[in-house]
Backbone as CSV, one residue per row, in Angstrom:
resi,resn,N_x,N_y,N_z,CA_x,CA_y,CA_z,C_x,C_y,C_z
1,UNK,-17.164,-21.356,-7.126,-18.194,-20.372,-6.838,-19.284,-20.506,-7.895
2,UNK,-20.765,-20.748,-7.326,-21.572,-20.841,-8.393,-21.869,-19.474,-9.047
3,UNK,-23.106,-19.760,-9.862,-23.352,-17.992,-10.395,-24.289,-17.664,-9.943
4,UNK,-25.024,-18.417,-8.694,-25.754,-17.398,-7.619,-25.042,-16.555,-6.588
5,UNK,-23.855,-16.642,-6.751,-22.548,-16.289,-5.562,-22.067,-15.511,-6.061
6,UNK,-21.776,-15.477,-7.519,-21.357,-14.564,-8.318,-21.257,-13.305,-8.690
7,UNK,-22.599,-13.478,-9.150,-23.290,-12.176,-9.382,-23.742,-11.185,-8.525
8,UNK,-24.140,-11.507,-7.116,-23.925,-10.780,-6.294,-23.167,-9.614,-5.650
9,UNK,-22.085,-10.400,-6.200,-20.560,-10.007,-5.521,-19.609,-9.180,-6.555
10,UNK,-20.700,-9.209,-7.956,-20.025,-8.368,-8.987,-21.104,-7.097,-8.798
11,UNK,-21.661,-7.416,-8.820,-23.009,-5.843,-9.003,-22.145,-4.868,-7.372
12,UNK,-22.135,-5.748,-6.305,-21.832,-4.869,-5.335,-20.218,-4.226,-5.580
13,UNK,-19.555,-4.828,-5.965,-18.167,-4.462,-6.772,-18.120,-3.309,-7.249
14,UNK,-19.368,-3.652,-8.649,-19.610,-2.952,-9.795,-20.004,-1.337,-9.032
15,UNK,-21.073,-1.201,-8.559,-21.285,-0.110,-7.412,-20.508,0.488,-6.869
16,UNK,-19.537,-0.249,-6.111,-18.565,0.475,-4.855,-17.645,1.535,-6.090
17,UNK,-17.302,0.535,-7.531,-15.853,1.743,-8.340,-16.842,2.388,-8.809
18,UNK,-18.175,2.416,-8.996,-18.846,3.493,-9.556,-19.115,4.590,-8.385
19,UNK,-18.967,4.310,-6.976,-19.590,5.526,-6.722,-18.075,5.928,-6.230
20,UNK,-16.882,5.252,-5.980,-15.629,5.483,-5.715,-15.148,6.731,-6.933
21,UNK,-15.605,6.431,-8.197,-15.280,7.436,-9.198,-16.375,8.637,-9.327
22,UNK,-17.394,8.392,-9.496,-18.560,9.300,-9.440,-18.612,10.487,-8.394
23,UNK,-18.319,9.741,-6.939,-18.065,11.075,-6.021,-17.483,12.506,-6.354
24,UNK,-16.405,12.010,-7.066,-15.526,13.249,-6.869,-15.876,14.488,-7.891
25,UNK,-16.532,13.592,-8.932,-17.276,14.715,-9.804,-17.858,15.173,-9.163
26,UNK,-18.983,14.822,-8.487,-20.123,15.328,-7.698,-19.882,16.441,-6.555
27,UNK,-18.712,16.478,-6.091,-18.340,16.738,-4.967,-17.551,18.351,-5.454
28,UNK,-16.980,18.104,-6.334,-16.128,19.021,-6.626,-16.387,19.437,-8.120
29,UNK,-17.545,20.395,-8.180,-17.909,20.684,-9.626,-17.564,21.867,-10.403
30,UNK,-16.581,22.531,-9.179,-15.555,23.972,-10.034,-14.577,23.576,-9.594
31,UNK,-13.454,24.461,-10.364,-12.008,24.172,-9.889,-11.792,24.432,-8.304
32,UNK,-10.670,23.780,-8.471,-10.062,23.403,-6.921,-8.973,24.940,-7.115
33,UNK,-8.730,25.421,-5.823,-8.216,26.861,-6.000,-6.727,26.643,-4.906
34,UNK,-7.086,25.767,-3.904,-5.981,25.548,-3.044,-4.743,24.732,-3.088
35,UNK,-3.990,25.665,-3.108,-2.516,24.374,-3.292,-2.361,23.516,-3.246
36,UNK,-2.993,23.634,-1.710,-2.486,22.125,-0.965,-3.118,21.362,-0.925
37,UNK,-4.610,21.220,-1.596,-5.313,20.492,-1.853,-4.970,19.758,-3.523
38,UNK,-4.166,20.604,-4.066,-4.180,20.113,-5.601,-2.751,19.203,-5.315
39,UNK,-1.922,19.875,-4.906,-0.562,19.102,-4.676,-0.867,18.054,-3.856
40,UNK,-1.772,17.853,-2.985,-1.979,16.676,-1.955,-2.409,15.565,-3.300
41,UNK,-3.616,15.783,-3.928,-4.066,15.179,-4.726,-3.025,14.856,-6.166
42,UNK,-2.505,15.392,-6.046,-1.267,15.385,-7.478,-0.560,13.941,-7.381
43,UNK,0.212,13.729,-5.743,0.427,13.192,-5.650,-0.055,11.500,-4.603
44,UNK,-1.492,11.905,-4.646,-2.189,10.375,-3.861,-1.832,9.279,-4.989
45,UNK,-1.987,8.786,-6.293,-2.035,7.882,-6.980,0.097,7.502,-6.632
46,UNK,0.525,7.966,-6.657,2.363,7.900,-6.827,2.120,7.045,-5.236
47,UNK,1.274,7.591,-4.336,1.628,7.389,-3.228,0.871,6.156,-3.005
48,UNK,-0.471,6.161,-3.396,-0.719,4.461,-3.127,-0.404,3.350,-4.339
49,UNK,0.471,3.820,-5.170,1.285,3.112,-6.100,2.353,2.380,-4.927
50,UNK,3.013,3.388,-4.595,4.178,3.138,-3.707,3.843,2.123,-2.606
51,UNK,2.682,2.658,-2.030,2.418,1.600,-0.746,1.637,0.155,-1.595
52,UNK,1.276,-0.356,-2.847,1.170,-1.364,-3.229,2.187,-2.317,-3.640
53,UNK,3.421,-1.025,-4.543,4.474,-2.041,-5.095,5.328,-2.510,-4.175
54,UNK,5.883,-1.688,-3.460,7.322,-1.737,-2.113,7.426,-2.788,-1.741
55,UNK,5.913,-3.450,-0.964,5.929,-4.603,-0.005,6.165,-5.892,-1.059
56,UNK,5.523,-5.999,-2.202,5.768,-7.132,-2.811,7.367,-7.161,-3.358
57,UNK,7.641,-5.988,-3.967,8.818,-5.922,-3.898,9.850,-6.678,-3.034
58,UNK,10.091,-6.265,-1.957,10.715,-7.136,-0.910,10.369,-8.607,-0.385
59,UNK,9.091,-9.164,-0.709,8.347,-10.389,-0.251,8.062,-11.330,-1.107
60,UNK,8.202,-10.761,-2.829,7.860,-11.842,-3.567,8.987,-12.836,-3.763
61,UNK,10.253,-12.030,-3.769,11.493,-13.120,-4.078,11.563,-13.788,-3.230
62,UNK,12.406,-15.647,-3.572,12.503,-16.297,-2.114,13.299,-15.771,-1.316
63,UNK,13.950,-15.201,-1.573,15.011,-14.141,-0.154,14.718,-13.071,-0.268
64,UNK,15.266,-12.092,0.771,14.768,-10.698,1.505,15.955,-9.709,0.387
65,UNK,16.891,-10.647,0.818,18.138,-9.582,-0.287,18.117,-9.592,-1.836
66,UNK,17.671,-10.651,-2.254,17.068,-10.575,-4.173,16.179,-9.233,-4.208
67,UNK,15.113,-9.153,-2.962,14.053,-8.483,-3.138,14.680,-6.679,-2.844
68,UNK,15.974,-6.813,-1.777,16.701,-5.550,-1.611,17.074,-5.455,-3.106
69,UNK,18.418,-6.479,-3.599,18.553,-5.649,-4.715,18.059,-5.254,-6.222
70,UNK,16.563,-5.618,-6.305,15.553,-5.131,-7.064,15.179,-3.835,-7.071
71,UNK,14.602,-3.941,-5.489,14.584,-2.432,-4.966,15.600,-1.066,-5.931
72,UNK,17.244,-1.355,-4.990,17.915,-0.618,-5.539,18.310,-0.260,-6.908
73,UNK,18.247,-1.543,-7.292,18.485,-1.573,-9.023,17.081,-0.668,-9.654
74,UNK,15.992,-0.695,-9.121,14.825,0.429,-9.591,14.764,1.648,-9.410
75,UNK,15.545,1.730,-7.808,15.402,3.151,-7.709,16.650,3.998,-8.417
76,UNK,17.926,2.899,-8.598,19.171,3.989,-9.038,18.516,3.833,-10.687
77,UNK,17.713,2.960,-11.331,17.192,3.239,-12.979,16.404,3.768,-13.186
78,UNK,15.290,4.268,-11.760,14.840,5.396,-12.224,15.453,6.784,-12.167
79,UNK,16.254,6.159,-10.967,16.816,8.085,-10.571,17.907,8.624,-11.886
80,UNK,17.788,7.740,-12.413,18.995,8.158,-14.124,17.767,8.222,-15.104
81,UNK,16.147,8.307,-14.891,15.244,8.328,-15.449,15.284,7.462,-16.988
82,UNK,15.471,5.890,-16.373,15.379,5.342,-17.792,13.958,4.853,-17.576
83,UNK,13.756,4.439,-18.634,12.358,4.281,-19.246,11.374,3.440,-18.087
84,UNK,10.352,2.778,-17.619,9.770,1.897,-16.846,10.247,0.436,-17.648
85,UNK,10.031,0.178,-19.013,10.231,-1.105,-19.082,11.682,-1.787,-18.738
86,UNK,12.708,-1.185,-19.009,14.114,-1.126,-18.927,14.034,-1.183,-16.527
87,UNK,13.634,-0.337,-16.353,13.660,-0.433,-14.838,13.293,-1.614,-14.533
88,UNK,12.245,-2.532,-14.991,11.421,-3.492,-14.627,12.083,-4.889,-15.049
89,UNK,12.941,-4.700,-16.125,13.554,-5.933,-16.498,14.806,-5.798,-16.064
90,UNK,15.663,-4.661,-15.516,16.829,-5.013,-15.039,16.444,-5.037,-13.466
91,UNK,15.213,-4.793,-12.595,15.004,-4.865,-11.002,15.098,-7.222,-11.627
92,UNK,14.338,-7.301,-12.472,13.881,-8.724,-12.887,15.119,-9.178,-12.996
93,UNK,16.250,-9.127,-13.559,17.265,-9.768,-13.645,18.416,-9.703,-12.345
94,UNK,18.074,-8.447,-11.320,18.803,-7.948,-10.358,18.558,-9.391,-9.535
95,UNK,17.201,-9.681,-9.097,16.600,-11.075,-8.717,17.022,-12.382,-8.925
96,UNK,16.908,-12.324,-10.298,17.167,-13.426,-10.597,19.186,-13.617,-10.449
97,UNK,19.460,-12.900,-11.114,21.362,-12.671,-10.976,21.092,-13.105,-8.804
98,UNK,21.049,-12.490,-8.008,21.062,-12.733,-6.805,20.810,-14.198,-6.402
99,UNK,19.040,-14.794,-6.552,19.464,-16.092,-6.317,19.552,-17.049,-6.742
100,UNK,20.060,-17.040,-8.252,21.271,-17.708,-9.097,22.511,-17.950,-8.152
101,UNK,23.156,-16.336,-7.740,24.491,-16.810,-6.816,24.240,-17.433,-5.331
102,UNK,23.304,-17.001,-4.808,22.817,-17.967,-3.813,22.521,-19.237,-4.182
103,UNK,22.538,-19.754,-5.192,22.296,-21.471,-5.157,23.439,-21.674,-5.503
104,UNK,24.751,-21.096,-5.959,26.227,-21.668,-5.980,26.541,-21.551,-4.952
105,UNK,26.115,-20.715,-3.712,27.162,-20.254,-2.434,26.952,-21.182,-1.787
């Protein structure tokens, strides 16, 4: 990509997270008073966390079941609330331990 292609494509970038963040100031310049508007919003970031990590989760390993037992190995280390780095290196070894025994079977 040259840097007439470039730059283009950063300024319009640059724009879209500025007015993506800027809105909401603008929009909402006293407190928010409704529940269900604060609890909706409480939890949007958890929720498009979730819909980013899940799928790779299951799709990055070369098999479907390394990628299951990553999954589980994250959700039973978080649900005992250990730390994120500890979740992330034992979902990482859950993977790797899986198709390790798949290349002996």
């Amino acid at each position: 990509m040259s840097f007439g292609q470039f730059f283009p494509y950063l300024a319009v970038m640059a724009i879209v997270t500025y007015i993506i963040r800027a809105v909401p100031f603008a929009m909402f310049n006293r407190q928010i008073k409704s529940r269900f508007v604060k609890s909706f919003l409480y939890y949007v970031p958890y929720a498009v966390l979730a819909v980013m990590t899940v799928p790779e989760i299951f799709f990055s390993p070369d098999m479907l079941i390394a990628g299951a037992a990553a999954f589980c190995t994250a959700v039973l280390l978080a649900y005992m609330e250990r730390s994120l780095l500890t979740v992330a290196i034992c979902s990482c070894a859950a993977v790797f331990a899986v198709e390790l025994a798949a290349m002996y079977i």
